[in-house]
ROLOVO-284419 format. One record per residue (C-alpha): residue number from 1; residue in one letter; x, y, z. Coordinates in Angstrom, 3 decimals. Example, Ala and Ser with C-alpha at 12.3 -4.5 7.8 and 13.67 -1.06 7.14 Angstrom:
% ROLOVO-284419
R   seq   type         xx         yy         zz
R     1      A     12.300     -4.500      7.800
R     2      S     13.670     -1.060      7.140
This chain:
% ROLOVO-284419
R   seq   type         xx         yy         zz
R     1      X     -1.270      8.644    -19.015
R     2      X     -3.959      9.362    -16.425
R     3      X     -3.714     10.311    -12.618
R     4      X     -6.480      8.388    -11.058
R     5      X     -7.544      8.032     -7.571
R     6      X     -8.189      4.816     -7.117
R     7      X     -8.086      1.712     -4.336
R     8      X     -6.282     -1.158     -5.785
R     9      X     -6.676     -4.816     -4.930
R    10      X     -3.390     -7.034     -4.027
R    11      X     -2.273     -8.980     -6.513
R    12      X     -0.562    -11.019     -4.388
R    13      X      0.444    -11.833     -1.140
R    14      X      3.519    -14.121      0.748
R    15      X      3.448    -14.485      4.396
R    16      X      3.103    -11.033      5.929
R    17      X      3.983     -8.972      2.841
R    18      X      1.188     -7.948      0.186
R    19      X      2.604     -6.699     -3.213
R    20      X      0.346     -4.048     -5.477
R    21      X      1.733     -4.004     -9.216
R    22      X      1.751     -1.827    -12.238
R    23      X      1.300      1.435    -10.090
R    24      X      3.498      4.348     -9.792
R    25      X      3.399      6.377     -6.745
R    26      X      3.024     10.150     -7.077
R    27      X      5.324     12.437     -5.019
R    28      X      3.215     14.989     -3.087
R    29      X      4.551     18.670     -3.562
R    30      X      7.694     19.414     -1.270
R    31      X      5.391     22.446      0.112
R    32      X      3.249     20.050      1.638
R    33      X      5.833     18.393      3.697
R    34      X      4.703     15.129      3.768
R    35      X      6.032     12.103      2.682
R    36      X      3.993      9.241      0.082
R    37      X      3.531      7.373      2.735
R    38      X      1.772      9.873      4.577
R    39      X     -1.119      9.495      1.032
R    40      X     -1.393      5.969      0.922
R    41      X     -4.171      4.461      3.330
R    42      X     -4.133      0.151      4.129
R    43      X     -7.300     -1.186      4.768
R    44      X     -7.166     -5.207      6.117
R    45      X    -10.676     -6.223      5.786
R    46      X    -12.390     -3.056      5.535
R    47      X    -10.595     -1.736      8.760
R    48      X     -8.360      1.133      7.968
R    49      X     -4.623      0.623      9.789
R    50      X     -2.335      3.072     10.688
R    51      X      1.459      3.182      9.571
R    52      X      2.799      1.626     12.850
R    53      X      1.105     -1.799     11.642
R    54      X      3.231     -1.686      8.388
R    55      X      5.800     -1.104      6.227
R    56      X      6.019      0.878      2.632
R    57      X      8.341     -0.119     -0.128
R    58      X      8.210      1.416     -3.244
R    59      X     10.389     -0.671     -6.257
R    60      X     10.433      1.597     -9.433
R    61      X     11.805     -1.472    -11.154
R    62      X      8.652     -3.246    -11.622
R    63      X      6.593     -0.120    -10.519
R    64      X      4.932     -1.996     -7.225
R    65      X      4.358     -1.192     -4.005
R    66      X      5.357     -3.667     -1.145
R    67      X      3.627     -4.020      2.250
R    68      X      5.375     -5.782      4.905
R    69      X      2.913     -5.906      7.860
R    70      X      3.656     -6.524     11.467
R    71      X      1.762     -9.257     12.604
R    72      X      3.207     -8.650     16.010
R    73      X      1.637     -5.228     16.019
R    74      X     -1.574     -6.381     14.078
R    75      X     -2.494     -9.702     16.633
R    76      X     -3.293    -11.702     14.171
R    77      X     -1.205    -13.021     10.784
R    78      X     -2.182    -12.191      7.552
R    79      X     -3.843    -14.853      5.962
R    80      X     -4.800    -15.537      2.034
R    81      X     -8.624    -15.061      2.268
R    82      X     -7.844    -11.468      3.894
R    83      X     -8.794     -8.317      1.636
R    84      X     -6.271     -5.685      1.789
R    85      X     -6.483     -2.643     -0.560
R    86      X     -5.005      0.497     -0.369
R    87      X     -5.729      3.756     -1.576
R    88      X     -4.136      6.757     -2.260
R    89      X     -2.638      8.996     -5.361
R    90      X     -1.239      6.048     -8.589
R    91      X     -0.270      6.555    -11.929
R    92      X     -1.619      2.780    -13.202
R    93      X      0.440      1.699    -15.157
């Protein structure tokens, strides 16, 4: 296994939640004190948002990470053509 920092693409994406498979997220040391989320960045279209716009899930049972955006917050909805990556600290599994 390899630790890799690397952006991943969505693989896919219903309504306002985007869903990034076959990565792992990696707990950041407890003397750090700060949380994953804190190490995982959202870019919509090249424009980085901040955590207020979203929300992070993390299912260990099929290793993803789920995105649930506020569209609300954001001012516009989330549509299929948008790019969102995100980047961060992932085992790839």
């Amino acid at each position: 296994m390899k630790i890799l920092r690397k952006d991943v693409d969505k693989n896919y994406k219903i309504e306002n939640i985007a869903t990034f498979s076959g990565v792992q997220v990696i707990q950041p040391p407890t003397q750090l004190y700060i949380s994953v989320d804190d190490t995982i960045k959202v870019y919509i279209n090249g424009v980085k948002y901040s955590q207020s716009f979203y929300t992070l899930d993390y299912l260990t049972t099929p290793n993803t990470i789920k995105i649930t955006f506020n569209e609300g917050l954001l001012g516009f909805p989330i549509e299929t053509t948008d790019e969102i990556h995100i980047a961060g600290k992932f085992l790839l599994l």
